[in-house]
C-alpha positions in Angstrom: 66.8 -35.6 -110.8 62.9 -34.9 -111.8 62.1 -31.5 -111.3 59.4 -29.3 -112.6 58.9 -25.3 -112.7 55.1 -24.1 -112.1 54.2 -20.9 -113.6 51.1 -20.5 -111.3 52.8 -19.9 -108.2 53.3 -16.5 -106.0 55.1 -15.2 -102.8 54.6 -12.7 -100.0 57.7 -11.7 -98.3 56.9 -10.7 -94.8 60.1 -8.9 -92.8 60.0 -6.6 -90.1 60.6 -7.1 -86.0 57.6 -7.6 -85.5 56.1 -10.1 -88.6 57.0 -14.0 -86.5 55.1 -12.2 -84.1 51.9 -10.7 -86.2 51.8 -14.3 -88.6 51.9 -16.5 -85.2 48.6 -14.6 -84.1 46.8 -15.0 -87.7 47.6 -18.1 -89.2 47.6 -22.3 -88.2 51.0 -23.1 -89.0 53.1 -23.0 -85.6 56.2 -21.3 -86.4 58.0 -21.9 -83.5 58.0 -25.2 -85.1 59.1 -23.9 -88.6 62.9 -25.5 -89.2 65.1 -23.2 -91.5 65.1 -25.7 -94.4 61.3 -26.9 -94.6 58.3 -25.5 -96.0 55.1 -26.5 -94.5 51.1 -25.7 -95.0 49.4 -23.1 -93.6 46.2 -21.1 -93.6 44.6 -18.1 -92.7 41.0 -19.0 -91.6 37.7 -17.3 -91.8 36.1 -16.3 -87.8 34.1 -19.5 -88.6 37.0 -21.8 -89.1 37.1 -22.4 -93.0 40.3 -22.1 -94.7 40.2 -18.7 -96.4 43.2 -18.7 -98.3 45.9 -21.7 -98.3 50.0 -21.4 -98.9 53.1 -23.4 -97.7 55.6 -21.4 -95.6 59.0 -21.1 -95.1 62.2 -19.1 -93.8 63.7 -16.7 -95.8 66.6 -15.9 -93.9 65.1 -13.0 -91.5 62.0 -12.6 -93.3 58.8 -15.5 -93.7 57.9 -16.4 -96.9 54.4 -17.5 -98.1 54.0 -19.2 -101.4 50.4 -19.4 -102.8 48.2 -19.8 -106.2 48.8 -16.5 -108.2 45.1 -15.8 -107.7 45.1 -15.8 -104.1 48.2 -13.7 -103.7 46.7 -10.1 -104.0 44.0 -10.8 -101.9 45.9 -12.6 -99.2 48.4 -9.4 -99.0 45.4 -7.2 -98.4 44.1 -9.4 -95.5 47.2 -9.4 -94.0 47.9 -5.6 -94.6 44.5 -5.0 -92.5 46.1 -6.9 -89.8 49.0 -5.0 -89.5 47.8 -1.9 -87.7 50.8 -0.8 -86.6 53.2 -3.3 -86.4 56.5 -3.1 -87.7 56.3 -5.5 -90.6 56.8 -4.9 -94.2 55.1 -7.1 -97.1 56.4 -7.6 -100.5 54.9 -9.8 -103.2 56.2 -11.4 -106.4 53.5 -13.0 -108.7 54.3 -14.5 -110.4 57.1 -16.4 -108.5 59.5 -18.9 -109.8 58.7 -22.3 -107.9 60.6 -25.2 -108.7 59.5 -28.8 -107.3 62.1 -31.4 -107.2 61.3 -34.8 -106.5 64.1 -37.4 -105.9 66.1 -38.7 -103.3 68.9 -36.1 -103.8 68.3 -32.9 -102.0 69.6 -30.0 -104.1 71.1 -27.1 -102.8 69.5 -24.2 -100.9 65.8 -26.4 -101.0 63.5 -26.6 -98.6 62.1 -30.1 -97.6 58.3 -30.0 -98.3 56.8 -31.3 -94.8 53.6 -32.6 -96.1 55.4 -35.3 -98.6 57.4 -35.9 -95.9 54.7 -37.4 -93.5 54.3 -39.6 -96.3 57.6 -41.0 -96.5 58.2 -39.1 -99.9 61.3 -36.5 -100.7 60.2 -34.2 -101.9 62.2 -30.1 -102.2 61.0 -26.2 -103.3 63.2 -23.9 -104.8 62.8 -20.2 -104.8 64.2 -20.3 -108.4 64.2 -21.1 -112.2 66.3 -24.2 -112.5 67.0 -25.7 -116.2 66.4 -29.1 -117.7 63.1 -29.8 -116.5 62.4 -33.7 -116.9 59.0 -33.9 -115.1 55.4 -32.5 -115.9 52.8 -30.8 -113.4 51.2 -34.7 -113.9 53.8 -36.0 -112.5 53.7 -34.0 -109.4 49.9 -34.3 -109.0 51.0 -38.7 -109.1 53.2 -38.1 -106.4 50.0 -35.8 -104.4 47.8 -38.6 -104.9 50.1 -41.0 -103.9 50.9 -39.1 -100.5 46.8 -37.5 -100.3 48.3 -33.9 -100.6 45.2 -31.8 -101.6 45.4 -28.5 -103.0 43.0 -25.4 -103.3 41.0 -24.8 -106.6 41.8 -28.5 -107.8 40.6 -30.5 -104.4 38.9 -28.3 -102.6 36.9 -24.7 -102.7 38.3 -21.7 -100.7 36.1 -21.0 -97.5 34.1 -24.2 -97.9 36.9 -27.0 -96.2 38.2 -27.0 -92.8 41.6 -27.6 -91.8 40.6 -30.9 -90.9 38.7 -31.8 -94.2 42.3 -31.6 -95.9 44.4 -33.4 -93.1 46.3 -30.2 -92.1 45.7 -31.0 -88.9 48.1 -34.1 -89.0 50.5 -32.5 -91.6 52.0 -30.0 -89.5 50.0 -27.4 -91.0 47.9 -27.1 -87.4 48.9 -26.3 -84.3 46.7 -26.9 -81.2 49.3 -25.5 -79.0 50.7 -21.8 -79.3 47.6 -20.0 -78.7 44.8 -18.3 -80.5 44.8 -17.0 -84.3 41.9 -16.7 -86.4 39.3 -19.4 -86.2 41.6 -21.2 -83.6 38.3 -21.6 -81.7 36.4 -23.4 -83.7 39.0 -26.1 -85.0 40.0 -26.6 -81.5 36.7 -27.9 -80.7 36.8 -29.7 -83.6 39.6 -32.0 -82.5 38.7 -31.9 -79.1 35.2 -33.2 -79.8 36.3 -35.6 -82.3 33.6 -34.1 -85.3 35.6 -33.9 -87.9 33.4 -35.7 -90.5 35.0 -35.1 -93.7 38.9 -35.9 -94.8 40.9 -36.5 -97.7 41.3 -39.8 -99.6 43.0 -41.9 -102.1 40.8 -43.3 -105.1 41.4 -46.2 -107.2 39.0 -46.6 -109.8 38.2 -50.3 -111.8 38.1 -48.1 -114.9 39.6 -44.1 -115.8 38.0 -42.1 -113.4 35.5 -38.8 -114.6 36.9 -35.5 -114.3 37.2 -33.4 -111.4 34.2 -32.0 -110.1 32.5 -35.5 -110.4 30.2 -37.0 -107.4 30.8 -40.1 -105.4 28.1 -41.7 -104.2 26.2 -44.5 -102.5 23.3 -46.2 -104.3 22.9 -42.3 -105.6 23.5 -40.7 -102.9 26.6 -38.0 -102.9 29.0 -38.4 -99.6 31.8 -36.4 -101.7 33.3 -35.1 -105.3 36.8 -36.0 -107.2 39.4 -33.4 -107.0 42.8 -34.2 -108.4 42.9 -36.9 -110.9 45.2 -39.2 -113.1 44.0 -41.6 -115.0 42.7 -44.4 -112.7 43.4 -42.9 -109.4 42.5 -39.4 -107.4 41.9 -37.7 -104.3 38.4 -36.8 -103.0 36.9 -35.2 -99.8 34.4 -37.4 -98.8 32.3 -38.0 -95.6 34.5 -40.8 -94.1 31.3 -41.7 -91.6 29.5 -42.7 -95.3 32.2 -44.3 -96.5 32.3 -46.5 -93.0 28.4 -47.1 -93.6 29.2 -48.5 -97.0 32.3 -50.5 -96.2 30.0 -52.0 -93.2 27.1 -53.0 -95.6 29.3 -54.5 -98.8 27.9 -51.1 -101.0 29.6 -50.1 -104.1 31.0 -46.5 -103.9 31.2 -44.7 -107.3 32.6 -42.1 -108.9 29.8 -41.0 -111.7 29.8 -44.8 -113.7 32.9 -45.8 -112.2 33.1 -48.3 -109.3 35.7 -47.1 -106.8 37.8 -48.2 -103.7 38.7 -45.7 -101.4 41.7 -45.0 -99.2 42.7 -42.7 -95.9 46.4 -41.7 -96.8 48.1 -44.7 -94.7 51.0 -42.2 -92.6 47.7 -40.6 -91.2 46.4 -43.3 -88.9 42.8 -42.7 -89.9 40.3 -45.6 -90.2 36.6 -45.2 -91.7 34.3 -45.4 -88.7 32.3 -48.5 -88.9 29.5 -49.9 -86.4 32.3 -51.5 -84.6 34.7 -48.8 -84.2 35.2 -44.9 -84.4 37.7 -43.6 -86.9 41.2 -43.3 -85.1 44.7 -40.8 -85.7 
């Protein structure tokens, strides 16, 4: 069994008769959809439609739990506490929160399936405790993201500057289009209905190790995204996938500071890079 226990993890426990209701009006993730033994992604979103602050949800018995970076927690709990008003919901944090990720084909008890491996054909399980004998490393886990084009806040992306879109939520069950407004809801609606989301997660494989995080990709010097995650010789990176199609069409190199680079939509997506023959699909 590898597992691994982060240190850089929180919760907010949110109980009360009334918190489905209050968290279905605020946030993407549809929790009608929720099972009882599966996290998923979720965000709460800005009026404009960029992803505030990021977390994976789950069931707690009664109560929801939201699991997030330790540095969002305290300000996530006050947004939510100003949206309370007077509903009869209770909030309680822990940060920082024992998280343990287990990745294997055994499913260990009382852990909840992580959705967004899932989609990728990868098992992958959270535990709301300390377990012993770790035999992985946080590397390993950011392998098995870039394998599956998971993307994270604060190491793939910036707070308040991605949309839902940009990081695939909206095909990892981490957006719904279907229960009915929340915060921002208008905005990413037209955004899939129009078809103009421009920017998405990818998979990149470099011919040599690729620069740190942070680092620009580009087309005959022109930036069309920056590295987030990376290991070695591969990485995620939001990039403009309209760019990338422009490149692909024309036989341009794509690299990643001095590093030539091939880059890949996550294949469970369905995505293609638009090209003068074709739009990009899901």
């Amino acid at each position: 069994m590898s597992k691994v226990c982060l240190d850089d993890r929180a919760t907010i426990s949110v109980s009360g008769k009334d918190a489905n209701a209050l968290l279905q009006s605020l946030i993407t993730t549809d929790l009608g959809a929720l099972p009882a033994d599966e996290v998923r992604p979720g965000a709460l979103l800005t009026p404009q439609g960029k992803i505030l602050f990021d977390f994976l949800i789950s069931r707690d018995g009664e109560a929801l739990r939201l699991e997030t970076s330790r540095d969002q927690a305290e300000p996530l709990l006050k947004r939510l506490t100003m949206y309370k008003l007077r509903s009869a919901v209770e909030f309680s944090l822990l940060n920082p929160a024992p998280v343990t990720v287990v990745f294997d084909e055994e499913r260990a008890a009382e852990s909840y399936r992580d959705h967004r491996f899932e989609k990728a054909g990868i098992s992958v399980f959270r535990l709301y405790r300390r377990t012993a004998g770790d035999e992985a490393v946080v590397a390993d886990l950011d392998s098995l993201r870039i394998a599956a084009g998971v993307a994270v806040a604060g190491r793939d992306y910036a707070l308040q500057d991605a949309f839902p879109h940009d990081v695939l939520m909206d095909l990892n069950g981490g957006l719904s289009f279907r229960k009915g407004c929340y915060v921002g809801q208008e905005v990413i609606s037209r955004m899939q209905h129009r078809g103009t989301a421009r920017r998405r997660v990818v998979i990149v494989r470099g011919e040599a190790p690729l620069p740190p995080t942070g680092t620009s990709l580009s087309v005959d010097g022109r930036s069309i995204g920056s590295l987030g995650t990376v290991r070695d010789e591969a990485g995620l990176a939001i990039v403009r996938i309209d760019k990338v199609g422009e490149a692909l069409t024309k036989g341009d190199d794509i690299r990643a500071g001095d590093v030539r680079v091939t880059l890949t939509l996550p294949g469970w997506t369905g995505l293609a890079f638009p090209t003068e023959t074709g739009e990009a699909s899901a």
